[in-house]
C-alpha positions as CSV (number, residue, x, y, z in Angstrom):
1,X,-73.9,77.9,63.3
2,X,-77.6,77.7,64.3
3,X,-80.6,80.0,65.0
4,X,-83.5,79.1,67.6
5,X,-86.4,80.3,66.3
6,X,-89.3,80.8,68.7
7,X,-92.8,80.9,67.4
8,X,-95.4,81.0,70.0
9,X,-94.2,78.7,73.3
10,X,-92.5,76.2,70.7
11,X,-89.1,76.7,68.9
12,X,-86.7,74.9,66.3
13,X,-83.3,75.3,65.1
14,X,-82.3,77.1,62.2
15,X,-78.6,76.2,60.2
16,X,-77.7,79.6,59.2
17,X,-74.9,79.8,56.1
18,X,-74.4,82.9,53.6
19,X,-78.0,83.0,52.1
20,X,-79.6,84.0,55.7
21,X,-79.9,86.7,57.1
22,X,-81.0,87.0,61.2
23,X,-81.9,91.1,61.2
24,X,-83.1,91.5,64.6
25,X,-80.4,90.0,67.0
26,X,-77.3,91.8,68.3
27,X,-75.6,93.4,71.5
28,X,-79.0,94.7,72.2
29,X,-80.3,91.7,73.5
30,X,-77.3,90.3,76.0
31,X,-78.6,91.8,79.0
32,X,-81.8,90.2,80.7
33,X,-84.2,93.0,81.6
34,X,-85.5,93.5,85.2
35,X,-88.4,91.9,86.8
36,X,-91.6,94.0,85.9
37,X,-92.5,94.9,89.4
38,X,-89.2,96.5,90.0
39,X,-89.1,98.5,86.8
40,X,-92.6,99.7,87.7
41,X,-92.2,100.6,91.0
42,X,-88.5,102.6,90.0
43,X,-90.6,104.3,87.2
44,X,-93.4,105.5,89.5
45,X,-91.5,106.6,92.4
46,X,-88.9,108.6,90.1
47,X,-91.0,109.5,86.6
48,X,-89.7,111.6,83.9
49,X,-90.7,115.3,84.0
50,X,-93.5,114.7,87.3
51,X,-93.4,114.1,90.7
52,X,-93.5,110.5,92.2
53,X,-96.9,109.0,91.5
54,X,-98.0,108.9,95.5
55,X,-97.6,112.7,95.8
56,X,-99.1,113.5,92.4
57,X,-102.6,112.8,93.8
58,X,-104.2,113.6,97.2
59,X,-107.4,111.3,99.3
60,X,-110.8,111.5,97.5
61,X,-109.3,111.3,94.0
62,X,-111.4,109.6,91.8
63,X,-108.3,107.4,89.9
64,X,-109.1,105.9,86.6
65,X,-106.2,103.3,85.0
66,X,-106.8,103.0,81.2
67,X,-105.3,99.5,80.0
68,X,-104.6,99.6,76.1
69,X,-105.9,96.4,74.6
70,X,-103.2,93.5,74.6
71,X,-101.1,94.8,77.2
72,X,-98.1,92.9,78.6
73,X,-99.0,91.2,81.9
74,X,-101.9,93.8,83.0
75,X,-102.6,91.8,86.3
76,X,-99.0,92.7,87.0
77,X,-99.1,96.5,86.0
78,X,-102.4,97.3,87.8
79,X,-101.4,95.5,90.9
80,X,-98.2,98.0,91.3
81,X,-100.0,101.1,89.8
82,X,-103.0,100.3,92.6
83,X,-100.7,99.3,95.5
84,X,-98.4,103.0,94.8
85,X,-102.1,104.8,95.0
86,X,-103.3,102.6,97.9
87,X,-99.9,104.1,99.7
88,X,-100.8,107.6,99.2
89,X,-104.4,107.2,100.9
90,X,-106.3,107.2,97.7
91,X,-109.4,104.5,98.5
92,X,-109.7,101.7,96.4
93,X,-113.4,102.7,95.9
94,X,-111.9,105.5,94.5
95,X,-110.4,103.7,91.6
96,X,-111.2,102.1,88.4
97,X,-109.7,100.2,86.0
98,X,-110.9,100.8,82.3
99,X,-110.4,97.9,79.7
100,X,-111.3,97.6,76.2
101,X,-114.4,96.7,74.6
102,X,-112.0,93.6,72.8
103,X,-113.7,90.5,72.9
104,X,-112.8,88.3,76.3
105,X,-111.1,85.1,75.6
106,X,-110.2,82.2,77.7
107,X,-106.6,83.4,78.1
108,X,-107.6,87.1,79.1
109,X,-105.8,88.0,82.3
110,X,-108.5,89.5,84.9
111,X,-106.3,93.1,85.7
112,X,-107.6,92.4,89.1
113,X,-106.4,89.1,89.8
114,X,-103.5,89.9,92.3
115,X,-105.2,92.1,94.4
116,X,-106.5,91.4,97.9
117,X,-109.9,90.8,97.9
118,X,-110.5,93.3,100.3
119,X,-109.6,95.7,97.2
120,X,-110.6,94.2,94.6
121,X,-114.2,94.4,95.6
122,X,-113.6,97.6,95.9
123,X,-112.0,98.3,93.2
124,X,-114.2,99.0,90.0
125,X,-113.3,96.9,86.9
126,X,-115.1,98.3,83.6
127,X,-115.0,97.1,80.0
128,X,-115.9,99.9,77.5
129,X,-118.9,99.5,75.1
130,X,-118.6,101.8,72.2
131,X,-122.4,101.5,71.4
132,X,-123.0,102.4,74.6
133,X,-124.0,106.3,74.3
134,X,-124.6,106.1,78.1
135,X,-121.7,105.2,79.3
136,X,-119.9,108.0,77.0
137,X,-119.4,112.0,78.0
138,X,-118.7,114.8,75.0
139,X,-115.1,116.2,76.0
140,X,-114.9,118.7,73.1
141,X,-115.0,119.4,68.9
142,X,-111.2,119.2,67.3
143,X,-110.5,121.9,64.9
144,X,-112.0,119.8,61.9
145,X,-115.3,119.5,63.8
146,X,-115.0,116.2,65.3
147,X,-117.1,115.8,68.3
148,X,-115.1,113.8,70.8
149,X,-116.6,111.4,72.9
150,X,-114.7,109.2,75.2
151,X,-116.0,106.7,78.5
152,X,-117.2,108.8,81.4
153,X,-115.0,107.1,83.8
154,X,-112.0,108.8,82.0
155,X,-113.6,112.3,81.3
156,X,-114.9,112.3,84.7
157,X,-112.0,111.1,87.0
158,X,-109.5,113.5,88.7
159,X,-106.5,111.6,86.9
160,X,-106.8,109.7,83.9
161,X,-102.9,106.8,84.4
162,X,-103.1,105.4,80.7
163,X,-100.8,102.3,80.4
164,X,-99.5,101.2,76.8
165,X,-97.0,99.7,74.7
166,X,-94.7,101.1,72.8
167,X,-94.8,99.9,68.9
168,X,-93.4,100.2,65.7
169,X,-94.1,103.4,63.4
170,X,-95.0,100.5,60.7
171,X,-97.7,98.9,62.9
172,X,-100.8,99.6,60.7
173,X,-102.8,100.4,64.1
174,X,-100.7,101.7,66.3
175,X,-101.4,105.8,66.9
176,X,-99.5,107.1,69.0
177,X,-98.4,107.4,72.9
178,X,-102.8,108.6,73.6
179,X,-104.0,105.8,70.7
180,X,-104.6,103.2,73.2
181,X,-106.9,106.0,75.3
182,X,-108.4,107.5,72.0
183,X,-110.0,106.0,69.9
184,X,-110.1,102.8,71.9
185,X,-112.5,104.7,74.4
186,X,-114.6,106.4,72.2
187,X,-118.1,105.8,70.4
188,X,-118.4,103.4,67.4
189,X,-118.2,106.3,65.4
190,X,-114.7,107.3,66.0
191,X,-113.5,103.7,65.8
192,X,-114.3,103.6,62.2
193,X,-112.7,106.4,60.8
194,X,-109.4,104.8,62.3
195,X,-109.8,101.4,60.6
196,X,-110.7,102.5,57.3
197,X,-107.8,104.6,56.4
198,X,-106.1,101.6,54.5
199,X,-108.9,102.2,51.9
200,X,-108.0,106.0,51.3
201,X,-106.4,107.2,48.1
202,X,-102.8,108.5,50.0
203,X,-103.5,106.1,53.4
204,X,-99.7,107.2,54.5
205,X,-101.3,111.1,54.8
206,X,-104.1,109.2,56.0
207,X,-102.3,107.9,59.1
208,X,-100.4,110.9,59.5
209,X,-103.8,113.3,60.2
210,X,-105.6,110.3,62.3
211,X,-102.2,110.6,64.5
212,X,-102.2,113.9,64.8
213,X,-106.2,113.8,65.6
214,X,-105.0,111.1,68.6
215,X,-102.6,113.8,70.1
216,X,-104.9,116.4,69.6
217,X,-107.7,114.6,71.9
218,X,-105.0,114.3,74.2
219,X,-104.2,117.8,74.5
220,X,-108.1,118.4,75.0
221,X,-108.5,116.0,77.7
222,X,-105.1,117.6,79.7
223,X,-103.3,113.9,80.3
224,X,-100.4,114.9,82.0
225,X,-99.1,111.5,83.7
226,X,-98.5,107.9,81.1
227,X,-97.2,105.1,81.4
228,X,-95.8,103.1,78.5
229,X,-94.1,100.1,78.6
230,X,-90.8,99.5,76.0
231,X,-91.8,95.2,75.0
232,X,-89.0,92.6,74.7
233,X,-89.2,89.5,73.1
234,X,-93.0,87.3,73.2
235,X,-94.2,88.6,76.8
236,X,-90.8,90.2,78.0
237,X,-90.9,94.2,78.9
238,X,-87.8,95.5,78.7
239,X,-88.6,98.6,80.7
240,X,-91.0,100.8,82.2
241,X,-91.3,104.6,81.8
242,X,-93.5,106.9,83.5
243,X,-94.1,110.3,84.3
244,X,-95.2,113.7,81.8
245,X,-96.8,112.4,78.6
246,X,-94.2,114.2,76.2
247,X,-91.2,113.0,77.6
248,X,-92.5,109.6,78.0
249,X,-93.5,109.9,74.7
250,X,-90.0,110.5,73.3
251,X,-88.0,108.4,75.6
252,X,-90.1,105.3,74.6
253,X,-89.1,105.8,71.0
254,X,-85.8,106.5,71.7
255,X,-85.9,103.0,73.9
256,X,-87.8,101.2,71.3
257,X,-85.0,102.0,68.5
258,X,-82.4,101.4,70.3
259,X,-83.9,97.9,71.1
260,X,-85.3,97.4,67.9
261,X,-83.9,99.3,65.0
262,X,-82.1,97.1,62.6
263,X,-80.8,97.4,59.0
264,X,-80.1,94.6,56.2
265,X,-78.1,95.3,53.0
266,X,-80.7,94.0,50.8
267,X,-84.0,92.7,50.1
268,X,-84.8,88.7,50.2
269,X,-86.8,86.6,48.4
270,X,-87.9,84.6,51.6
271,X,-88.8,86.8,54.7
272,X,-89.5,84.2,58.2
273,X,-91.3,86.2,60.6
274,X,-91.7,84.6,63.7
275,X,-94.0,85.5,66.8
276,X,-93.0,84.3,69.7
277,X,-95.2,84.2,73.0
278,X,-98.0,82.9,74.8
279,X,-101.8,83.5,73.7
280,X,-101.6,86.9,74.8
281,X,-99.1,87.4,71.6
282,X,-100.4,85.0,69.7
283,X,-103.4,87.2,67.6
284,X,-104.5,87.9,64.3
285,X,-103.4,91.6,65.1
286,X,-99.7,90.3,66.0
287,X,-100.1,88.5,62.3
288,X,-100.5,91.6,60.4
289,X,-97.7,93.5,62.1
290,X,-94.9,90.8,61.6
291,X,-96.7,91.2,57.9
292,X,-96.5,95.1,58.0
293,X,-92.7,94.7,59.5
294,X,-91.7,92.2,56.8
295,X,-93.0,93.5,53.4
296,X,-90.5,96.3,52.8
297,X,-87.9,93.2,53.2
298,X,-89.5,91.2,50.5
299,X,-88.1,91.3,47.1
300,X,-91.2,92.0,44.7
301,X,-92.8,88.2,43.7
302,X,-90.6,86.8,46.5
303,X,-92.3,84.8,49.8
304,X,-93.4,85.8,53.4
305,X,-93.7,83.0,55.7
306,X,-95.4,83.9,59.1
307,X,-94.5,81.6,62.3
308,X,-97.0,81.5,65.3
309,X,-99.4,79.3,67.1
310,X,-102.2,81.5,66.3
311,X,-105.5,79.1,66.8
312,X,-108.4,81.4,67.7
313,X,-110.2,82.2,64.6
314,X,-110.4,85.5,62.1
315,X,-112.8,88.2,62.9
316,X,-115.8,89.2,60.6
317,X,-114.1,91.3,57.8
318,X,-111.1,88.2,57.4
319,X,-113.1,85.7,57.7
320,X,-115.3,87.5,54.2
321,X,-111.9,87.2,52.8
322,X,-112.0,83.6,52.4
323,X,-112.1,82.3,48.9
324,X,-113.4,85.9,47.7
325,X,-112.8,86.2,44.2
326,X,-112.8,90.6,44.7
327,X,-111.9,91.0,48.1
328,X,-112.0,94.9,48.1
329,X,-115.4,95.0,46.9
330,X,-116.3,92.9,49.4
331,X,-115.2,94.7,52.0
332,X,-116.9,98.1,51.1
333,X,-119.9,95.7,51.0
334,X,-119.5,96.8,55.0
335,X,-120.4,100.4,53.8
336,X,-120.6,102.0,57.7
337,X,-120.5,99.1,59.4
338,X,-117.1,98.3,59.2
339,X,-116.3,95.6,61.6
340,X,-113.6,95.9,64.5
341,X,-111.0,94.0,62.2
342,X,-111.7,96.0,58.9
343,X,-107.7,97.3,59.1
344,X,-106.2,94.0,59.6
345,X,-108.0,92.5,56.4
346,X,-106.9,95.4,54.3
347,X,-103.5,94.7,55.5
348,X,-103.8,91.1,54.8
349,X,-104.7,92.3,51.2
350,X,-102.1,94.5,50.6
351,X,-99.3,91.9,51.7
352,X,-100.5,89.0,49.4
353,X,-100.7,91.6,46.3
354,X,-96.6,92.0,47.2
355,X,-95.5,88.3,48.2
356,X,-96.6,84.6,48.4
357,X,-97.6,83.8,51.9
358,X,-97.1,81.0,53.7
359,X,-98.2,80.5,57.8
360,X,-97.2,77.9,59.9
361,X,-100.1,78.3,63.0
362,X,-102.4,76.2,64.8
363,X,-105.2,77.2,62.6
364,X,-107.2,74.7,60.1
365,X,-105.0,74.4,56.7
366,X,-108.4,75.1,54.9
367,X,-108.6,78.3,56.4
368,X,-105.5,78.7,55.7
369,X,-105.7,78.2,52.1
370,X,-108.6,79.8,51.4
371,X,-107.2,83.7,52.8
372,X,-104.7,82.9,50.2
373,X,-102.0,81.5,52.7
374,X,-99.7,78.1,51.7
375,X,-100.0,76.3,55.3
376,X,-96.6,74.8,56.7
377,X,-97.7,71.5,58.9
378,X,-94.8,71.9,60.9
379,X,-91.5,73.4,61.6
380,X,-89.5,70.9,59.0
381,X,-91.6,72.2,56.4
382,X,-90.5,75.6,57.0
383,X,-86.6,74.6,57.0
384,X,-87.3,73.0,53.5
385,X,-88.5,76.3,52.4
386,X,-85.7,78.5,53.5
387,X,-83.3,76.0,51.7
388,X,-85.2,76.2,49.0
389,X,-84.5,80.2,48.9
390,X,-81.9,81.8,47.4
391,X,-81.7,84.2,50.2
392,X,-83.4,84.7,53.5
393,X,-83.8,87.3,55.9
394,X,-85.4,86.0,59.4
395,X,-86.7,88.1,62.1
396,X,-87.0,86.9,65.4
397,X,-89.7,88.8,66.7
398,X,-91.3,90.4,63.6
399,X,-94.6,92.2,65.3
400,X,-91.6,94.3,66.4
401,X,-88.8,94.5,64.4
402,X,-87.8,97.6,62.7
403,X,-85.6,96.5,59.7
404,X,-84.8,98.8,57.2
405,X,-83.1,98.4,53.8
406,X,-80.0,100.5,53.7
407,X,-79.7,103.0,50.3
408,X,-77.6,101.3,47.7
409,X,-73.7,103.8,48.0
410,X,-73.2,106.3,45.5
């Protein structure tokens, strides 16, 4: 019997026996999910708790959509959201698409690519700047004093349409339904307090109050309409749902677990966390989530081994991780200045204090080595290590999975 094991576009074949464990497959996954266009356009025309999208706003509505950084085929999603609005008479000068201040690579999708060009120069396309205070608008103080400060084209427009994806409760930066509006569109400031919570002395309370800070905001600002998308496999969305912010809100958990949820009977000594995916998967913040996902799996001492074709290089506070002899004082060398990757290198610390690492990638085995990784040239390398365990638990699509271990019976 035999496992394909995706990692990035490339895959191999895994000989399963007694000592492995696959954790994230099941009945689940039989059915192949509908094309994106149709789920979106069924979600808009009949959301949950709101009237159809076309009759929710009327000509001369300013329009802004809100794209959460890394979002499943964006091009895709704004063409349908923008094609719905162009349908109800809203003009496309009318409407503007709001991206993240994330660095543009090579493989970033332009949201606007699909539409005409009649409308897309029309159409305003903005990418946030955090240190910007011009381009940001004070909405209001939360009731622990913090001023909120967000991009004028969402404080300003007549309906704010964020668009997200739905993630794991264990993804270390991952805030809620709002979190891909707030902090993500707010001043430098704000974006610190919301990577540095890994540092605090209870960072699980930490989380909690940041979360409910993210839903608080949203309550200020009066978002009544979301869309969030449930994610399949590498670049598959499973569905779409739209419509009033709380139901949405519950109905993609409740998706999300039922795709996702999974339990094992025990801890391993070898966890294999693939990623599968093109580039748009293939990131540093995809890393630390299959890490985040597969560390409660671990036995203590045991070994995590991360699958990908991640190439693009670390950002500032990895990359001071390399061959650091006190990697947490070097950190809060940062002091204020935290940069944009601070959370991902505290997670990367806190796996490699529970379990060896190893990371099979397209990245240079030096760099590999020195952020205390073993580096796996290639896929045979990984089979010799799982035959090497004694057991081995495997997850398919670890930035996702939600496996838990279930309580010993009394």
């Amino acid at each position: 019997m035999g496992c394909l094991l995706r990692y990035g576009l490339d895959q191999g074949e895994l000989d399963l026996d007694d000592r492995i464990l696959v954790a994230d497959d099941g009945p689940a996954w039989q059915e192949e999910p509908p094309a994106l266009a149709d789920s979106l356009a069924s979600a808009l025309e009949r959301p949950l708790g709101f009237p159809a999208l076309r009759q929710s706003t009327i000509p001369g509505d300013h329009v802004t959509l809100v794209l959460e950084e890394g979002l499943h085929q964006a091009d895709q999603l704004a063409y349908g959201v923008i094609q719905t609005l162009l349908a109800a008479d809203i003009a496309p000068q009318d409407i503007a698409i709001l991206q993240p201040a994330a660095e543009a690579t090579p493989q970033t999708v332009d949201p606007c690519r699909l539409l005409p060009e009649q409308v897309r120069r029309l159409v305003t396309l903005i990418r946030h700047d955090p240190y910007d205070p011009g381009s940001l608008a004070y909405l209001a103080s939360t009731e622990t004093g913090h001023r909120i400060l967000l991009h004028r084209a969402i404080v300003d427009a007549d309906v704010v349409v964020p668009i997200g994806c739905q993630q794991s409760a264990r993804a270390p930066d991952y805030f809620g339904l709002f979190g891909g509006v707030y902090p993500a569109f707010s001043d430098a400031q704000a974006q610190r307090r919301f990577r540095v919570w890994g540092f605090r002395p209870n960072p699980k309370a930490e989380k909690r109050y940041l979360m409910a800070e993210v839903r608080e905001v949203a309550w200020l600002l009066g978002s009544a309409f979301a869309i969030q998308l449930v994610p399949g496999r590498g670049d598959e969305v499973l569905e779409v749902l739209a419509g009033e912010t709380g139901q949405v809100w519950r109905a993609s958990r409740q998706r999300y677990a039922a795709f996702w949820n999974r339990s094992v009977p025990r801890r391993a000594r070898l966890v294999v966390a693939a990623i599968p995916g093109g580039p748009a998967q293939q990131t540093w913040q995809s890393l630390v989530r299959a890490l985040a996902a597969a560390r409660p799996l671990v036995e203590p001492g045991g070994a995590i081994a991360i699958c990908c074709s991640l190439a693009r290089p670390p950002g500032q506070a990895v990359q001071a991780l390399r061959g650091a002899k006190h990697p947490t004082a070097i950190l809060k060398r940062f002091g204020p200045d935290m940069p944009d990757d601070a959370l991902q290198a505290i997670q990367l610390l806190h796996a490699r204090r529970h379990a060896h690492l190893f990371l099979l990638s397209g990245l240079d085995s030096q760099w590999v080595e020195g952020l205390c990784f073993t580096p796996l040239a290639d896929f045979g390398q990984l089979v010799q290590l799982i035959r090497r365990s004694t057991s081995c638990i495997v997850l398919l699509d670890a930035p996702h999975a939600m496996v838990r271990v279930q309580p010993p019976e009394t």
